[in-house]
MMTF fields as JSON, N, C-alpha, C and O atoms, coordinates in Angstrom:
{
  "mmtfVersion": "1.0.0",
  "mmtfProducer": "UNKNOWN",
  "numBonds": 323,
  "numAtoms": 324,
  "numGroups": 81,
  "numChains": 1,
  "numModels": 1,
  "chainsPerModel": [1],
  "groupsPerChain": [81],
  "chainIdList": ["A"],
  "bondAtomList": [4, 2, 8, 6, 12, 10, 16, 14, 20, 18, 24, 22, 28, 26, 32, 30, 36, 34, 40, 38, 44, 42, 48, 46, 52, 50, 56, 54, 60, 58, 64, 62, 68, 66, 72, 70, 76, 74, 80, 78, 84, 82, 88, 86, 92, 90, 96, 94, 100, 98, 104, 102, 108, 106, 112, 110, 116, 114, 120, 118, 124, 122, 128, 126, 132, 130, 136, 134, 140, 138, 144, 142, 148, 146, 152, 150, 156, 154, 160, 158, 164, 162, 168, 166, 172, 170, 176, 174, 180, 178, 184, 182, 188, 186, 192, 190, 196, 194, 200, 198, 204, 202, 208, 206, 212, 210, 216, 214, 220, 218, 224, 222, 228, 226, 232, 230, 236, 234, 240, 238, 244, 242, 248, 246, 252, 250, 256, 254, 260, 258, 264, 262, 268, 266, 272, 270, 276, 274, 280, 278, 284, 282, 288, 286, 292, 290, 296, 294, 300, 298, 304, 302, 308, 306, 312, 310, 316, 314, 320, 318],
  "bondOrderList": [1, 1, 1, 1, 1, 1, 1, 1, 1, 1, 1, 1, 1, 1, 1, 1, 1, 1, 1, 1, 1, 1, 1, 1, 1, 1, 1, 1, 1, 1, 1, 1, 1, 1, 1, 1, 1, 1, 1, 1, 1, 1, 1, 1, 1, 1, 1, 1, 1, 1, 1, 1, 1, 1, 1, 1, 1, 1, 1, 1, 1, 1, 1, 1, 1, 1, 1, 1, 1, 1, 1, 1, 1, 1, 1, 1, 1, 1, 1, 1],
  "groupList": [{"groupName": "UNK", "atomNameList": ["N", "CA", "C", "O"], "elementList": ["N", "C", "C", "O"], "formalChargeList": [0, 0, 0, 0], "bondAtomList": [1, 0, 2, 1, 3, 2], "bondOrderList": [1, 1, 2], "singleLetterCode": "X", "chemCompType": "L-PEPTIDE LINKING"}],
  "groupTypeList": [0, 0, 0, 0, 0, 0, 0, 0, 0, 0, 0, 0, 0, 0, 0, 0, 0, 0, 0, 0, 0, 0, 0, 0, 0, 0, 0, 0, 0, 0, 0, 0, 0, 0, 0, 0, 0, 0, 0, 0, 0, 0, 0, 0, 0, 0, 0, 0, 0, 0, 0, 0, 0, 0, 0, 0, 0, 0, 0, 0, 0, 0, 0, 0, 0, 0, 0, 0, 0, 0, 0, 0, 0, 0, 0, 0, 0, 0, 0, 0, 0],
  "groupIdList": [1, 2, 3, 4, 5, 6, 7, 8, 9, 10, 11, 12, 13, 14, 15, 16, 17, 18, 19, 20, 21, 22, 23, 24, 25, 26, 27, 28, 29, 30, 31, 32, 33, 34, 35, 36, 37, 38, 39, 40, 41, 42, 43, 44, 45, 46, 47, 48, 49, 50, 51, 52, 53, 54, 55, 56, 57, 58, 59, 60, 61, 62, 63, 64, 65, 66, 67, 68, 69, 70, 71, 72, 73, 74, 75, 76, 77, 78, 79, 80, 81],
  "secStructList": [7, 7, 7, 7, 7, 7, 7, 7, 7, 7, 1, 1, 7, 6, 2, 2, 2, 2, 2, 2, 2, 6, 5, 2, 2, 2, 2, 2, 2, 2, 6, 6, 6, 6, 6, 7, 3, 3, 3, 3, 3, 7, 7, 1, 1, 5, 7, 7, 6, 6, 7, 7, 3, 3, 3, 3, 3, 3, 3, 6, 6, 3, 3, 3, 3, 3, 3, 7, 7, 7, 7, 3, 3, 7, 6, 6, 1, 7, 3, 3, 7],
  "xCoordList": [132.491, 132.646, 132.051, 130.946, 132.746, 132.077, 131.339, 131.379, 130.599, 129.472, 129.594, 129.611, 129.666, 129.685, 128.974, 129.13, 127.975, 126.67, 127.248, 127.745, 126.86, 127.137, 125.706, 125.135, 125.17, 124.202, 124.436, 125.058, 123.828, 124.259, 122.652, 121.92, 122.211, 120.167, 121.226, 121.976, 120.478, 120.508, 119.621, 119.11, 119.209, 118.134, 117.529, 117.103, 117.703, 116.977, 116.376, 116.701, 115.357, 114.793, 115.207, 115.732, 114.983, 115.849, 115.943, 116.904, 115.017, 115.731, 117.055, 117.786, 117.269, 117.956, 119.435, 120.362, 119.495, 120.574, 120.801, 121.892, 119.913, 120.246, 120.999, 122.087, 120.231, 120.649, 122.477, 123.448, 122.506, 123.565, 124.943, 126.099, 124.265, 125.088, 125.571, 126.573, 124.914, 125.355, 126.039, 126.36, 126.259, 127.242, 128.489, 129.356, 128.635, 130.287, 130.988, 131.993, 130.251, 131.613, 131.206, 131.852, 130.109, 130.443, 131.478, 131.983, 131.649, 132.276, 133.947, 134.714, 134.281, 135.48, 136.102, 137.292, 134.688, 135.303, 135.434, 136.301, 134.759, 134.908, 135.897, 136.029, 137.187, 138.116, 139.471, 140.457, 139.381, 139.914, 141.428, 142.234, 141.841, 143.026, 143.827, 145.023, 143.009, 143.532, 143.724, 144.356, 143.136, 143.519, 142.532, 142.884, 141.32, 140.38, 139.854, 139.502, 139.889, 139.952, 139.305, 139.808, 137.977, 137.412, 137.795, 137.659, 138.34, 139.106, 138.782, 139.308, 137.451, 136.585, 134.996, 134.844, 133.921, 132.53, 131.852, 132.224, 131.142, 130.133, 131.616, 132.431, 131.34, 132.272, 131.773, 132.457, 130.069, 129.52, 128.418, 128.054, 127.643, 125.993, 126.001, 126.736, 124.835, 124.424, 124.505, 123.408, 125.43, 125.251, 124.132, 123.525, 123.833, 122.564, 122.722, 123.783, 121.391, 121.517, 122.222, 122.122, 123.191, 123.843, 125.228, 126.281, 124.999, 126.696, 127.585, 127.359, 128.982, 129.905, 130.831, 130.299, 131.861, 132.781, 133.946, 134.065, 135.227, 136.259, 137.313, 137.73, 137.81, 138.286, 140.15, 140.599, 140.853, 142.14, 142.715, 142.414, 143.393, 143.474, 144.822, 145.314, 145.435, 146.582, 146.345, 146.135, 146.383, 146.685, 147.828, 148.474, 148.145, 149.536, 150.92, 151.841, 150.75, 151.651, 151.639, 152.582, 150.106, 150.538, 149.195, 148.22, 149.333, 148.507, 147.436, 147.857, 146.185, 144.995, 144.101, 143.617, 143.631, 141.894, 141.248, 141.706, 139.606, 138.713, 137.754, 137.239, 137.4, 135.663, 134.489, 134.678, 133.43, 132.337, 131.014, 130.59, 130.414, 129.05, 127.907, 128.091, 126.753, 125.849, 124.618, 123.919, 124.538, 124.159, 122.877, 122.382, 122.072, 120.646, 120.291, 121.164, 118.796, 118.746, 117.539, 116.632, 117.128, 115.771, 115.529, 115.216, 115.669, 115.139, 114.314, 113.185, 114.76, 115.125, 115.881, 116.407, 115.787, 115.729, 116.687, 116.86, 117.577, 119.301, 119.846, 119.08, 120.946, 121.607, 122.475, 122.813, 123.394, 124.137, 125.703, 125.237, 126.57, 127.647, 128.735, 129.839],
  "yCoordList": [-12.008, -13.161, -14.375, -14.285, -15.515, -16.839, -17.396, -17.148, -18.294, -18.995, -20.564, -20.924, -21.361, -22.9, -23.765, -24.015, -24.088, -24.861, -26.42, -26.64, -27.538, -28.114, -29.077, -28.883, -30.175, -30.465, -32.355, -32.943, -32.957, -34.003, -35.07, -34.904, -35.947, -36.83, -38.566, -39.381, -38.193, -39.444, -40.127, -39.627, -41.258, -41.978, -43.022, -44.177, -42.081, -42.807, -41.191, -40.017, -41.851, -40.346, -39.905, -40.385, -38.737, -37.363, -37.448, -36.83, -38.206, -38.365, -39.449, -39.505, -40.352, -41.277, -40.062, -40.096, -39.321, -39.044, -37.686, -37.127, -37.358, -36.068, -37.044, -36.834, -37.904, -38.902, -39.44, -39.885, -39.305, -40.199, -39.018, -39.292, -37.393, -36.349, -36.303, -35.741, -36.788, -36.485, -37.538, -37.418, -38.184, -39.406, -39.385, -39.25, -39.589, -39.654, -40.819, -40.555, -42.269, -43.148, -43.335, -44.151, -42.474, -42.326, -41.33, -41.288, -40.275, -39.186, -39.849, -39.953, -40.116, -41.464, -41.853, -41.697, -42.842, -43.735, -42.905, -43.252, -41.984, -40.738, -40.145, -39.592, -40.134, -39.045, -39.911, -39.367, -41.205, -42.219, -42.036, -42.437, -41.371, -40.95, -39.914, -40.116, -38.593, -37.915, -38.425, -37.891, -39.477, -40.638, -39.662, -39.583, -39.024, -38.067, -39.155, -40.306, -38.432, -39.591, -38.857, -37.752, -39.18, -38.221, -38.385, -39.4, -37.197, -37.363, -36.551, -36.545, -35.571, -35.389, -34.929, -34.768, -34.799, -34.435, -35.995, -37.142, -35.695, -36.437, -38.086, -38.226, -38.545, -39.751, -40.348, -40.719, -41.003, -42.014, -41.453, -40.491, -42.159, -42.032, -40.685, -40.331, -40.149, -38.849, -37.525, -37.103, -36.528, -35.573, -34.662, -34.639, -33.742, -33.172, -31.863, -31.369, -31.235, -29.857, -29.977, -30.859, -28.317, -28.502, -29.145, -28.782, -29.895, -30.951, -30.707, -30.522, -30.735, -30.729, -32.415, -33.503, -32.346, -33.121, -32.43, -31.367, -33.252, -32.394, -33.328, -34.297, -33.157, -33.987, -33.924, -32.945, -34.737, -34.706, -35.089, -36.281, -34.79, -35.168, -34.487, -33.418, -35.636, -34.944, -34.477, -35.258, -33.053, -32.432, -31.68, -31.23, -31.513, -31.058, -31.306, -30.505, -32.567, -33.068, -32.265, -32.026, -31.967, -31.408, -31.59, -31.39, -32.181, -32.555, -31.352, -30.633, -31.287, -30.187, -30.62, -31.693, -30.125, -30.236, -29.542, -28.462, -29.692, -28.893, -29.242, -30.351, -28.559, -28.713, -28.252, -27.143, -28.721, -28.281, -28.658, -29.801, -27.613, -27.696, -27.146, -26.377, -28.005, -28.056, -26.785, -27.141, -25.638, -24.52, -24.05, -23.362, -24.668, -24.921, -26.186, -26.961, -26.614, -27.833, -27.989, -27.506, -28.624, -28.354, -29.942, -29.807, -31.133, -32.146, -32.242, -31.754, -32.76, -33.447, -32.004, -32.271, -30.902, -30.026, -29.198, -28.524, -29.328, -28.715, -28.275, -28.095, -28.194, -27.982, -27.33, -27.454, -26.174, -25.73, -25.709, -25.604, -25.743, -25.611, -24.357, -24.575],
  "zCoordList": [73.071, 73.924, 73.234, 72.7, 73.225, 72.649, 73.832, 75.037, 73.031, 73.54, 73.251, 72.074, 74.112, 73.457, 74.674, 75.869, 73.427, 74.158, 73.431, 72.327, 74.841, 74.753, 75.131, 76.204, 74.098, 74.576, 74.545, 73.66, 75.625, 75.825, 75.747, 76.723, 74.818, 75.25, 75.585, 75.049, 76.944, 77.669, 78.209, 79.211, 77.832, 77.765, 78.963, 78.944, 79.923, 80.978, 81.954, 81.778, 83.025, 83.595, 84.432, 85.436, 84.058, 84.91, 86.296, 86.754, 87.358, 88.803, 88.85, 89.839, 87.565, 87.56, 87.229, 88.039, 86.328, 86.306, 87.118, 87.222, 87.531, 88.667, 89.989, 90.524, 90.214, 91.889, 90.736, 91.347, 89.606, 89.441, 89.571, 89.891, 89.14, 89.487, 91.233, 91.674, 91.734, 93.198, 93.656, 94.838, 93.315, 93.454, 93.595, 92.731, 95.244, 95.784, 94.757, 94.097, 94.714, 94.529, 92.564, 91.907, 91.905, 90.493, 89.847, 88.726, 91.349, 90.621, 91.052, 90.095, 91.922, 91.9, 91.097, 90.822, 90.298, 89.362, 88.07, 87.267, 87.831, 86.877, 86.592, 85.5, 87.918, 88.271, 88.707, 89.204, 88.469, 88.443, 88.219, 89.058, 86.976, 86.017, 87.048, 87.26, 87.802, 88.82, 90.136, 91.046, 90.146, 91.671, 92.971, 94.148, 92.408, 93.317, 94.353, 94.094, 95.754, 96.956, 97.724, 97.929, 98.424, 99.723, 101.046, 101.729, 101.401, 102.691, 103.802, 104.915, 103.176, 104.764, 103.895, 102.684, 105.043, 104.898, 104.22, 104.468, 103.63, 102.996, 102.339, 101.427, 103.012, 101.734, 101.141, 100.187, 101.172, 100.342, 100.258, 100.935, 99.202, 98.704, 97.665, 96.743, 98.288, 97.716, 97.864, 98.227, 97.732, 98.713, 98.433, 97.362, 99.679, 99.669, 100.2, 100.581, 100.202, 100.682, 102.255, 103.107, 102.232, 103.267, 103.292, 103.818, 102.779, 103.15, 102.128, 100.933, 102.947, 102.232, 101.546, 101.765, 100.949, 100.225, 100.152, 99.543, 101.032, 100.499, 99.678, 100.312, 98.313, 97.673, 97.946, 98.543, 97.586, 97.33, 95.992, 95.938, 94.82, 93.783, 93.196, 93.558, 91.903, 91.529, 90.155, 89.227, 90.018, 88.504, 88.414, 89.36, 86.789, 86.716, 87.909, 88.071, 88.61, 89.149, 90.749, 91.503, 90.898, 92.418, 92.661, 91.937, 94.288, 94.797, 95.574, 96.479, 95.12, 95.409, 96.197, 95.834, 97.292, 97.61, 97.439, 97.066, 97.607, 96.786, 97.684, 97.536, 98.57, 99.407, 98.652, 98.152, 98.436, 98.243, 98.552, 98.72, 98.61, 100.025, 98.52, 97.577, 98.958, 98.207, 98.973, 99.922, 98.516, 98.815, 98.857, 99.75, 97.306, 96.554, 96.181, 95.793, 96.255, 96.113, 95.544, 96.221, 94.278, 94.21, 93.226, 92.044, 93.707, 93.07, 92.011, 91.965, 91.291, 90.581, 89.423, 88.343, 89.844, 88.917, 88.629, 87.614, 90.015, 90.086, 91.742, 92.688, 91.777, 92.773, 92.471, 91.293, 93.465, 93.219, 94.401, 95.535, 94.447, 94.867, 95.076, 95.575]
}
């Protein structure tokens, strides 16, 4: 089985880019190209333990949604879905 580590140094601090991972209207402008649009649960800010996001978006020419509920939560240090 392969393995591919991918490592990314970004230069500002880690609550800055954890709060920037949870970001309804960064992940938006991120997803921009698939036209990704929130159309129920959480729509703005940050999401958090507990709450969901359900997205609408077009790939390979067909339109998908995708809910996801934030399950684990441990600031600044990870969350899971």
């Amino acid at each position: 089985m392969s393995l591919i580590v991918l490592q990314t140094t970004i230069n500002a601090p880690l609550e800055v880019c954890f709060d920037l991972s949870r970001s309804i209207e960064l992940h938006q402008i991120s997803t921009k190209k698939s036209e990704e649009k929130v159309i129920a649960g959480k729509m703005s800010g940050l999401i958090g333990l507990h709450e969901t996001v359900t997205w609408k978006a077009r790939h390979f020419g067909l339109w998908l949604q995708l809910t996801s509920k934030i399950t684990e939560y441990k600031a600044p240090d990870f969350f899971c879905r």
